[in-house]
N, C-alpha and C positions, 0 to 999 in steps of 0.2 A: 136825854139818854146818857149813863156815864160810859166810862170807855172803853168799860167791859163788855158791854154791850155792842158797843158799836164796831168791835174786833173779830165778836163772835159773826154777826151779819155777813162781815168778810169774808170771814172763815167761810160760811155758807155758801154762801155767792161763787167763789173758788172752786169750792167740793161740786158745785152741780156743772160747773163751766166744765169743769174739769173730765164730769161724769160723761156730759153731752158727747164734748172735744172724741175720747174714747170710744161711744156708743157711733159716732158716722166713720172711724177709724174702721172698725170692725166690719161696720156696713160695708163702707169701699173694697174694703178686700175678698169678702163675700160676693158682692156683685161681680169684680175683675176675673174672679176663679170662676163664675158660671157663664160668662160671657164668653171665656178663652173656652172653656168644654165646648159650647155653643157652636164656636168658631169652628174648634177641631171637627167636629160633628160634620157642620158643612162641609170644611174641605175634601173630608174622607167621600160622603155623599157622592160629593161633584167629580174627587178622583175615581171612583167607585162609576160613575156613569159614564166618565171620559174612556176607561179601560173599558166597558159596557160598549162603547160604539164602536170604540179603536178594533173590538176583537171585532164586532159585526162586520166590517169592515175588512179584516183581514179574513175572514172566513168566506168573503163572499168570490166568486171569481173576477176578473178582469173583463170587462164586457167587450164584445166582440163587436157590435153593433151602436149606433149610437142612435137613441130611439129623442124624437121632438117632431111635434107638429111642424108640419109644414103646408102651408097652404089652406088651412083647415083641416087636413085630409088626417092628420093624427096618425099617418103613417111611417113606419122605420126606413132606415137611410142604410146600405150597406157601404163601407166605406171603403175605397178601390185606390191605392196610391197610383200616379199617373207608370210609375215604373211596369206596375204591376198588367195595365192596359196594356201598356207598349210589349210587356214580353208575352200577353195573347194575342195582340197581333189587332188590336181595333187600334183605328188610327182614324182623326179626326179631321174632315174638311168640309170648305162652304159651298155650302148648296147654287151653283152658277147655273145658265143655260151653257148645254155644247150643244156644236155640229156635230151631225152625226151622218156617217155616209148613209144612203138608202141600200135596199137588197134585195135579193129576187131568194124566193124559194121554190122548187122546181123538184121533182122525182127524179132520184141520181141512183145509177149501180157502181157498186164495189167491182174493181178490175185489179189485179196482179201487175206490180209495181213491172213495167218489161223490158226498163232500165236495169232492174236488180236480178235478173230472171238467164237463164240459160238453158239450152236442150243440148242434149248430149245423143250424139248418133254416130256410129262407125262411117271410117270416110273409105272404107274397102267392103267389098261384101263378107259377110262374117256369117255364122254360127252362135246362138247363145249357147255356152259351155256350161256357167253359174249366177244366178244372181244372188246379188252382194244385199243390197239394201229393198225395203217395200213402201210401196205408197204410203206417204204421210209421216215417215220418217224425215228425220230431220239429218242433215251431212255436216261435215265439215270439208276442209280444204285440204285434198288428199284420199278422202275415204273410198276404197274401192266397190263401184259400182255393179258393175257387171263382166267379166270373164269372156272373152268371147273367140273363136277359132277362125282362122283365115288362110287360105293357102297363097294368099299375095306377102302375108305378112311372112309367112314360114318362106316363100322364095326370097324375101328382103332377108328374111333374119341368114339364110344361107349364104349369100351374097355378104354381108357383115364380116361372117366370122371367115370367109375365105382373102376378104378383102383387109381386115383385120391381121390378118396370119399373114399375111407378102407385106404386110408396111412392118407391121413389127421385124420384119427379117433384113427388110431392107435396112431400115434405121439400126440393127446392130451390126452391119456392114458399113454402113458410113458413105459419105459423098467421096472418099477417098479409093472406094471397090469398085461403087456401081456407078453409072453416067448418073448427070443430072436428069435427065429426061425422065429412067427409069425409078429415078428417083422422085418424082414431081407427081409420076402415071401413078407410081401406090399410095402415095398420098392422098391424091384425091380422089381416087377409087373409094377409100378404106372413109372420108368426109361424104363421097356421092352418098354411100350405103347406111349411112347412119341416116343421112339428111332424105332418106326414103322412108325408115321406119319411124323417124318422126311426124313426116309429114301424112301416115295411116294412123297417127293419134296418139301410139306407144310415149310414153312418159322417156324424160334425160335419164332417170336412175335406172327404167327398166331394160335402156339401149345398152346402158353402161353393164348392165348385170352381163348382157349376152355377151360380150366380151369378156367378162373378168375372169383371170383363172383362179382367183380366191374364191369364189363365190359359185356353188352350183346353180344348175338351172333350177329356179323353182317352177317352171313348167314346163311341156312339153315347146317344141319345137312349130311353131304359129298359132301359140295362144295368147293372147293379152289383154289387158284388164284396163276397161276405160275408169278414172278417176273423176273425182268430185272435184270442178274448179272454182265452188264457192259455196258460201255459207247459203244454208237457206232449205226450205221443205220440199220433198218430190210433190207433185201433182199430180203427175202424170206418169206412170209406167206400162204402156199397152204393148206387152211383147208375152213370149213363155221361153222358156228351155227347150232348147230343140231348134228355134226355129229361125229360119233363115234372114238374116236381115240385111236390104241392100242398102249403100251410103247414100245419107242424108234422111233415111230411115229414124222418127223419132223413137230412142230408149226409154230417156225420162227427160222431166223437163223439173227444173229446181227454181224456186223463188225462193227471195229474200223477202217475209213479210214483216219486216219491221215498218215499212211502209209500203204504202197504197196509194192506187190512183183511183178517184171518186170521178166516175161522168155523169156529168150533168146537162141537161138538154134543154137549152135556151133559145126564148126567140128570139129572130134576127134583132128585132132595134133592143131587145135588153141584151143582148150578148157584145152590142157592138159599144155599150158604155162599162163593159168588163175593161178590167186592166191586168196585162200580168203579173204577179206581184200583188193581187189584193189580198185581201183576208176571205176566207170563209171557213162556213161550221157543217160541220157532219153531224145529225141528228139521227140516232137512233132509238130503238125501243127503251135499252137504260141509260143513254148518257148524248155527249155530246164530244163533238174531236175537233180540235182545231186544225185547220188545212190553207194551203197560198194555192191561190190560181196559178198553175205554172205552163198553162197553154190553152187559146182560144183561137178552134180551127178558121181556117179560112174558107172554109166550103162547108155547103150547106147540104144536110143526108136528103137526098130527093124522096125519102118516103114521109118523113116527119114533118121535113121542114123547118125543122133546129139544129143550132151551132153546139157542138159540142163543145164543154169548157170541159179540161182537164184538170183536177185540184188534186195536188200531193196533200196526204194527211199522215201522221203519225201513226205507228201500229202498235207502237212496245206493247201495249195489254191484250193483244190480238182479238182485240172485239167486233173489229172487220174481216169478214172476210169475203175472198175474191164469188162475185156470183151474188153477193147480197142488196137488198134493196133497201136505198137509206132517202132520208130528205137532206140536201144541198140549200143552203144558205149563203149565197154570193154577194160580196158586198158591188156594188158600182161606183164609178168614179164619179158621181154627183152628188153635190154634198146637199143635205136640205137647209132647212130653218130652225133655228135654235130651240131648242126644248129642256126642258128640266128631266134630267134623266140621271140616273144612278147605276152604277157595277152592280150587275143583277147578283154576289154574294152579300152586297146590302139589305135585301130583302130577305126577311122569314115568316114564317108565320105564325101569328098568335094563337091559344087554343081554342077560339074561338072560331077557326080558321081564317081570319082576316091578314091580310096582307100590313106587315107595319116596318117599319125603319125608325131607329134609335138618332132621338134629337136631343144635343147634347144645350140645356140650361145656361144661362150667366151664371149660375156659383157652382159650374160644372157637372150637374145632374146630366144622366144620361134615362130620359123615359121612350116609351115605344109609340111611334105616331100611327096613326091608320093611313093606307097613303093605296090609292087605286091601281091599279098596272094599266099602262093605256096599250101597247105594242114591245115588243122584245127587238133588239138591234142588233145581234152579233153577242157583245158580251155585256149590255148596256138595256136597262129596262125603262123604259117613258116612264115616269108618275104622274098622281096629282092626291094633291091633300096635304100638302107641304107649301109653306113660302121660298121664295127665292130669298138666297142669303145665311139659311138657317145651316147651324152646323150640325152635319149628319155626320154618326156613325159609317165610314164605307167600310171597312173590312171591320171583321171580328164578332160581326153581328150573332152567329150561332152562341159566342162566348158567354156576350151581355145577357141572353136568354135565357141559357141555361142558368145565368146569376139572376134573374130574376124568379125563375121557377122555382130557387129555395124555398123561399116565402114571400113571396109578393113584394119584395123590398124597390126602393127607388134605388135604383144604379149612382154611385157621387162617385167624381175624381175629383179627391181635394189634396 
């Protein structure tokens, strides 16, 4: 081959090398631009589905409840911070045996506290002039009661103002006119005569009025007005207008019923393990009162043949009253044998009606156990259906209830 030949070859060789070189150039860049689109594609997608959740996500609410199986049971959990317990007032302890003293319960009447009690009766014989107040009214200290006319009172009140009239005369004469003597004699004249119309009942201000010359009489000359010396309600008013009543004659009689005395009729060998200073309970139709023994007679009523125990009980809600028939719940000074027992406001009931108490779990669950009553103690109830040890719910239990009656939820302090 000459050399022209062999140039041209070259040439060819070149041109196609040349052609190829070009034709995967092309390629490359063709592929890099549908690969990048490809790319963006994706990212937008993936951005496009990230803002897709993010919103689901913000559109949805804050969940109030935090729902997982537990136990199998595939139940919801409400969740209860411990602050939140503590300001309802459940408070958390371990289920121990106590002592508990024993107790008699016994038919007891309501009686009129007669420590807080007073009768009002004129100490001269009198006349009712006016009554002031009616049965079942309530007084204060000072309210005038009834009005009443006396002709002991009217010769005292005379005696007063004449005895009154020589000491003032004296005293502006001086120990320098008159002797000491006649000076001593009106003195205590003008003291005897006040210290008579006190001692018929008339009140300091009303002795002071009969003497005042600022002040007219506001009544007639032996009329006077017995007052009210304490708080508390009439009972008793058995008199009329008109009529004659000799001293020591009851008018009214007033009691303080904020409290009451409870009797209670015990037999001799349980009355004799009374103490005074125990505990007992007043049980009636809707509730229950708390009350302290505060006297167990010493003699025994020859018709019954029971000791009466006196128990002071509270009245503020006046749900006692004097004449009513209640049950008496007395603790005694013997204590028995340990038992599993609970604050009877631990106990409520399920709708089922079953008796249950709130047993609080190791990761804090608070669920409601069924749990039997065996006997009531004062303010303490016997159970059983529970171990010893277990941490119960004592107070608050109406609270957890009501948090379960939402929806059926498990009770958690976490």
């Amino acid at each position: 081959m000459d050399r022209n030949g062999t140039m041209n070859q070259k040439f060819l060789a070149a041109l196609v090398g040349l052609i190829l070189i070009v034709s995967l150039g092309m390629y490359a860049v063709i592929s890099g631009e549908q690969g990048t689109a490809d790319g963006d594609d994706a990212h937008a997608h993936a951005d496009e589905a990230d803002h897709d959740e993010s919103s689901d996500h913000a559109d949805s609410p804050a969940p109030q409840v935090d729902g997982h199986d537990e136990e199998g049971e595939g139940g919801q959990e409400l969740i209860l911070a411990a602050e939140s317990l503590s300001a309802a007032g459940v408070r958390i302890e371990v289920l121990a045996p106590v002592v508990l003293s024993n107790s008699f319960t016994v038919p007891a009447e309501i009686k009129e506290n007669a420590y807080n009690s007073s009768i009002v009766t004129p100490r001269v014989p009198a006349i009712v002039v006016k009554r002031h107040k009616r049965l079942s009214e309530t007084v204060e200290v000072g309210d005038p009661l009834v009005t009443l006319f006396s002709r002991d009172v009217a010769d005292a009140e005379g005696e007063l103002l004449v005895a009154d009239r020589e000491w003032r005369r004296v005293r502006r004469l001086g120990r320098e006119v008159v002797s000491e003597r006649r000076y001593l004699e009106a003195q205590v004249a003008r003291q005897q005569a006040e210290a008579q119309l006190l001692s018929y009942g008339l009140g300091q201000d009303a002795v002071d009025a009969i003497t005042s010359s600022k002040e007219p009489r506001a009544h007639s000359l032996g009329e006077f007005t017995l007052l009210a010396g304490q708080v508390g309600v009439i009972i008793s008013d058995n008199f009329r207008d008109g009529e004659l009543i000799e001293p020591g004659q009851k008018l009214f009689e007033i009691v303080d019923l904020d409290s009451v005395w409870v009797i209670a009729r015990l037999e001799i060998d349980d009355a004799n393990t009374v103490n005074v200073g125990g505990r007992a309970w007043v049980r009636y139709e809707n509730g229950t009162q708390k009350g302290v023994v505060e006297q167990v007679r010493s003699t025994v009523d020859e018709e019954t043949r029971t000791v009466d125990v006196r128990i002071l009980a509270s009245n503020l809600d006046r749900n006692l009253r004097p004449g009513q028939f209640v049950q008496a719940e007395v603790e005694n000074g013997a204590n028995g044998e340990p038992v599993l027992a609970v604050p009877s406001d631990a106990l409520v009931r399920s709708p089922d009606g079953d008796w249950v108490i709130f047993e609080q779990d190791d990761d804090g669950g608070l669920k409601p156990v069924e749990v039997e009553r065996q006997r009531v103690i004062g303010e303490w109830t016997v159970i059983e259906g529970i171990r010893e040890g277990a941490s119960i719910a004592v107070s608050g239990a109406f609270f957890l209830q009501s948090e379960l009656a939402k929806g059926g939820f498990d009770i958690h302090n976490h």
